[in-house]
C-alpha positions as CSV (number, residue, x, y, z in Angstrom):
1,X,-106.0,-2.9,0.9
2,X,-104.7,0.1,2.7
3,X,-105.1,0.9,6.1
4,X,-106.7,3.7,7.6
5,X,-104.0,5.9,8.2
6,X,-101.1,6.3,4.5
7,X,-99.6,3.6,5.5
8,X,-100.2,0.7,3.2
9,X,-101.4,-2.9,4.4
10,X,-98.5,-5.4,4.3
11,X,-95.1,-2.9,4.1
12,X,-93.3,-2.9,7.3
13,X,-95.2,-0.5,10.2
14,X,-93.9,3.1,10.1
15,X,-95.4,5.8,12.1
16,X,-98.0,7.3,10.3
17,X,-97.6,10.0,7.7
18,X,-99.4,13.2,7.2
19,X,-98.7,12.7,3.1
20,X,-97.5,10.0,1.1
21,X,-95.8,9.9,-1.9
22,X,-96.5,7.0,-4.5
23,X,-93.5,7.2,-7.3
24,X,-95.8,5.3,-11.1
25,X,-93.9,4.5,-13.7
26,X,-95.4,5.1,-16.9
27,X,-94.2,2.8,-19.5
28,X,-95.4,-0.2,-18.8
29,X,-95.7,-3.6,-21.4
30,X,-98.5,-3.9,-23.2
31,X,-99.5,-6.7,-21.0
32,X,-100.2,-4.4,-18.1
33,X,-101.9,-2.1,-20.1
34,X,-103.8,-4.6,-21.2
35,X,-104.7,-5.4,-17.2
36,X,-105.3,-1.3,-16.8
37,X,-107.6,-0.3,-19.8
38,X,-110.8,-1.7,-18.2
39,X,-110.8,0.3,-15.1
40,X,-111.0,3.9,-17.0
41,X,-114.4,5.4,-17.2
42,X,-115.6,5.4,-21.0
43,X,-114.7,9.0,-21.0
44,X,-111.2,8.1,-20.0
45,X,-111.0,5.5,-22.8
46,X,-112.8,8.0,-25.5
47,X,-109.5,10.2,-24.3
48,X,-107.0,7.8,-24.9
49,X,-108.8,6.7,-28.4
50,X,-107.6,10.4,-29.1
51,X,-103.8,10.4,-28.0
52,X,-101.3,9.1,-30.2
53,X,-99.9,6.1,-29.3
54,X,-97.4,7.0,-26.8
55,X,-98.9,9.3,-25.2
56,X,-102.3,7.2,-24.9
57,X,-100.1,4.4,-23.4
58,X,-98.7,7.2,-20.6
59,X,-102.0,7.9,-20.1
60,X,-103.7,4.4,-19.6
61,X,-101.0,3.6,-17.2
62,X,-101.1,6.8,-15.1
63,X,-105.0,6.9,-14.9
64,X,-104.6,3.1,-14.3
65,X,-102.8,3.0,-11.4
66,X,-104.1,6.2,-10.2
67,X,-107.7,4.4,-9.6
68,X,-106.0,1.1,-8.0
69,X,-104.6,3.2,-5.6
70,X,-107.5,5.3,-4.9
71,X,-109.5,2.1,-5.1
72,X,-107.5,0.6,-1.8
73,X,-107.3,3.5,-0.1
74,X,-110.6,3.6,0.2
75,X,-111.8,-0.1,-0.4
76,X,-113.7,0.3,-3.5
77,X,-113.4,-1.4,-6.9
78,X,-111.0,1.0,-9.1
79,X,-113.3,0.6,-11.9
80,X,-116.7,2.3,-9.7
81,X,-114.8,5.4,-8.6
82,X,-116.7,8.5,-9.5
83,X,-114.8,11.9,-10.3
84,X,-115.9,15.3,-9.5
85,X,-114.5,18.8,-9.9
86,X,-114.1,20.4,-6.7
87,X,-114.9,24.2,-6.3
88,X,-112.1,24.9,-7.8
89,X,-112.0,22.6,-10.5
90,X,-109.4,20.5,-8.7
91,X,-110.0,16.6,-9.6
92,X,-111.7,14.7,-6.1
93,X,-113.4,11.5,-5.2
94,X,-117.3,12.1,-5.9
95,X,-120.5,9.7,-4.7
96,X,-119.9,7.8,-1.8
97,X,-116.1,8.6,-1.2
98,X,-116.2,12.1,-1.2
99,X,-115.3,14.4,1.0
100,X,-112.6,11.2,1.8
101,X,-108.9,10.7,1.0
102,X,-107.0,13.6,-1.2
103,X,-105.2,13.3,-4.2
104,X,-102.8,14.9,-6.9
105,X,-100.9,13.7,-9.3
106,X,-98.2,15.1,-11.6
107,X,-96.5,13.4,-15.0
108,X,-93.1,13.4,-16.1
109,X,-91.6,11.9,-19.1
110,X,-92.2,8.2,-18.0
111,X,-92.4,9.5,-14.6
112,X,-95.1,10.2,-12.1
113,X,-95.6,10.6,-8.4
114,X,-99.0,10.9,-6.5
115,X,-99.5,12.8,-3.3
116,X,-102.2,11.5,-1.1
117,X,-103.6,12.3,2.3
118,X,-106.1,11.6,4.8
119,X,-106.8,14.8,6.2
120,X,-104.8,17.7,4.1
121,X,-105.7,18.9,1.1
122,X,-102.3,18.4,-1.5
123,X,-100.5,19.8,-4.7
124,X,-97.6,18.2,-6.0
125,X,-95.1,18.9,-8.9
126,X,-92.5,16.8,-10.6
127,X,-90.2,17.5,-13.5
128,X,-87.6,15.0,-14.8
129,X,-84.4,16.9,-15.7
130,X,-83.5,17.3,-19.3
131,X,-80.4,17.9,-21.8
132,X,-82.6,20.5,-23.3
133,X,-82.5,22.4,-19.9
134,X,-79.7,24.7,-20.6
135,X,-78.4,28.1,-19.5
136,X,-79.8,29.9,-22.8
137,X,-83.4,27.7,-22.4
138,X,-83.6,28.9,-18.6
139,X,-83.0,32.4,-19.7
140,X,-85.9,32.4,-22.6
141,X,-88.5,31.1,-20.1
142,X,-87.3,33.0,-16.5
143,X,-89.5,35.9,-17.5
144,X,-92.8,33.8,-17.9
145,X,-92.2,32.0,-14.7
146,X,-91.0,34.5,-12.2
147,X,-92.2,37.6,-10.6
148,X,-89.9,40.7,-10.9
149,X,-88.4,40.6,-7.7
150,X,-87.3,36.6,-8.2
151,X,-86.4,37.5,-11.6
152,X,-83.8,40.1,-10.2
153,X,-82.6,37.6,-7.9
154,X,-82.4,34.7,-10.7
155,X,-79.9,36.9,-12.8
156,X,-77.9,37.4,-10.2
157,X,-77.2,33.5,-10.3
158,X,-73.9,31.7,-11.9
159,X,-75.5,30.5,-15.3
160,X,-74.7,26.7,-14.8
161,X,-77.4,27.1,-11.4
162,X,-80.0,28.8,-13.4
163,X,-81.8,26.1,-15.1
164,X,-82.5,24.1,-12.0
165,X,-83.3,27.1,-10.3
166,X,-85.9,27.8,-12.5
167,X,-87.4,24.0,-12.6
168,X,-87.7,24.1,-8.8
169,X,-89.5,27.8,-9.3
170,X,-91.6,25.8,-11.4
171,X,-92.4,22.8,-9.7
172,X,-93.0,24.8,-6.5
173,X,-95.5,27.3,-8.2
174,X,-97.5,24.3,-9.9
175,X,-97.8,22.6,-6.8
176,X,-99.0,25.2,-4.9
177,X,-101.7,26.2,-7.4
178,X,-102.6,22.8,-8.0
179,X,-103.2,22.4,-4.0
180,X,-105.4,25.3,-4.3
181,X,-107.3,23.9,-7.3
182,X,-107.0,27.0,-9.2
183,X,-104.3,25.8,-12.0
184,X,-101.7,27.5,-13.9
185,X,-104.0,28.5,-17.2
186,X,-103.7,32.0,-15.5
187,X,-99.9,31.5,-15.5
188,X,-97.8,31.2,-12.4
189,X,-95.5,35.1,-12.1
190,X,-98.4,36.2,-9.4
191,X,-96.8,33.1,-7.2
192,X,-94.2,34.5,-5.1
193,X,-91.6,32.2,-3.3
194,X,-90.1,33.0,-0.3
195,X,-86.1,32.3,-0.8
196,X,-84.6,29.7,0.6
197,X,-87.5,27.5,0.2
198,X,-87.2,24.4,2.7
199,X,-85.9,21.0,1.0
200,X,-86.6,17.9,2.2
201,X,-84.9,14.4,1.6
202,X,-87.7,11.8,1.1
203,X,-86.3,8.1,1.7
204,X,-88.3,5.1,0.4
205,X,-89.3,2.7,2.3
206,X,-88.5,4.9,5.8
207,X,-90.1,6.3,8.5
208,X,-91.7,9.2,7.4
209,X,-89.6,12.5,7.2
210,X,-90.4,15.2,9.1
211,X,-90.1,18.6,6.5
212,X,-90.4,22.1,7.3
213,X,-93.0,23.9,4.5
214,X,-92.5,27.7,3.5
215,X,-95.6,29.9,4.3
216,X,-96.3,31.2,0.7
217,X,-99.2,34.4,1.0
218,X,-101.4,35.8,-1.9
219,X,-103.5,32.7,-2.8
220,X,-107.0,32.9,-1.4
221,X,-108.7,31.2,1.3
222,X,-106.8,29.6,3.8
223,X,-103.1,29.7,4.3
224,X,-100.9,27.3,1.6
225,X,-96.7,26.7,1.9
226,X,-94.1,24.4,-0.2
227,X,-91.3,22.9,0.3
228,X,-89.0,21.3,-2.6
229,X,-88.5,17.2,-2.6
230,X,-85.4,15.8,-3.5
231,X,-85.6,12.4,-4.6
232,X,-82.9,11.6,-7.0
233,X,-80.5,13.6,-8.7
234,X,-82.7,13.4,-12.1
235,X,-86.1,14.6,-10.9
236,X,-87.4,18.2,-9.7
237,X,-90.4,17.7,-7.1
238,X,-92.6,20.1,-4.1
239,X,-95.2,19.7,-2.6
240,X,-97.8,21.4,-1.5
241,X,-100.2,21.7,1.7
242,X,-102.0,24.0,4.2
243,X,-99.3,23.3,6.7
244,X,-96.0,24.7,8.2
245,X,-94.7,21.0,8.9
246,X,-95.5,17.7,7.5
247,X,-94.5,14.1,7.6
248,X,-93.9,12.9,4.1
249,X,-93.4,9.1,3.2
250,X,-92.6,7.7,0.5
251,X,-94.0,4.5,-1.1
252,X,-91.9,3.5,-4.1
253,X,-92.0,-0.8,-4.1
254,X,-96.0,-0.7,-5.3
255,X,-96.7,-1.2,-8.9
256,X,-100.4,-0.6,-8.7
257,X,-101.7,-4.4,-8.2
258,X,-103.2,-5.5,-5.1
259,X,-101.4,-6.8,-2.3
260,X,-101.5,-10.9,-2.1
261,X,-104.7,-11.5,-0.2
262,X,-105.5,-8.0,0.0
């Protein structure tokens, strides 16, 4: 079970953390899947019936693990969590839990990472880096992504530095929309990023990290800012929040099962 604050029941004590960060992997054996399949709603499962096989295998593992952790943050069976679509139609906890803990989750590859929070409301964004992300690939997408002003400032850049440039645009505009619960089906050139953004280092395993967030203005209610994540020179993260600072932790030894006598 999880404790009250992020921190999770049996790791080592850590002051507590405004988000953390749970790193899923996403191809697991067919004997864990096997374990996973019964906790998705029969809408879930009528999903995956639909994927191709790969891609319903992604699936049952993220959505999987995704309601074991939900389920011991906030001590309920994985299986009986209800989903609701908030205002917004961001994804939250429905029935009994809502109005609880906060989640988002992104997929990449065979990657994904969950945000989750007690109090703050959350957006996060990952991207694993690819051979197909070169210089001429950057270049055909800059002008869907950015706005004119960070498109002027983008080909100003060496070519090599475009393509991750561009990710992190990326990354930082999903999260934020996705914090906001509006999406990206609208697109994501009305997002504009203040430059620098803040980066923060996320350790595993450590006492939380204190990161600075960039105010970001134009998105509705409330105020929202980003900063990017790095977390290994093969990923492209941010995340998102209503705050200027924030303590992000990072929980990457849990692989979704419940703690021994939890």
């Amino acid at each position: 079970m999880f404790a009250t604050s992020t921190e999770p029941r049996g790791l080592p004590h850590r002051p507590p953390a405004d988000v953390t960060l749970v790193p899923l992997r996403l191809d697991l054996a067919e004997a864990r899947l096997r374990e996973l399949e019964p906790l998705l709603s029969p809408a879930e499962r009528d999903r995956a019936a639909r994927l191709v096989p790969r891609a319903a295998h992604r699936f049952i593992a993220g959505r999987g693990q995704l309601r074991q952790l939900r389920g011991r943050l906030v001590g309920a069976a994985p299986e009986a969590l209800e989903f609701e679509a908030g205002p917004a139609g961001k994804p939250v906890l429905g029935g009994r839990h809502a109005g609880g803990w906060q989640f988002n989750v992104s997929h990449s590859q065979d990657r994904g990472l969950v945000a989750c929070s007690a109090a703050l409301p959350v957006g996060i964004d990952l991207e694993c880096v690819a051979a197909t992300h070169t210089t001429a690939w950057a270049d055909d997408l800059a002008g869907s992504i950015l706005g004119a002003g960070e498109l002027v400032a983008y080909r100003l850049l060496p070519g090599p530095d475009r393509p991750r440039a561009l990710v992190e645009a990326w990354v930082a505009k999903e999260a934020l929309l996705k914090a906001t619960g509006a999406g990206v089906a609208a697109g994501v050139r009305h997002v504009l990023l203040p430059a620098p953004l803040p980066r923060a280092t996320i350790t595993a395993d450590a006492p939380p990290t204190r990161a600075p967030l960039a105010a970001v203005a134009g998105l509705g209610p409330g105020s929202w800012a980003v900063c990017l994540l790095d977390l290994g020179p093969d990923v492209r993260a941010a995340l998102a929040c209503p705050r200027a600072e924030c303590r992000i932790a990072l929980e990457e030894g849990w692989d979704g099962r419940p703690p021994p006598g939890g």
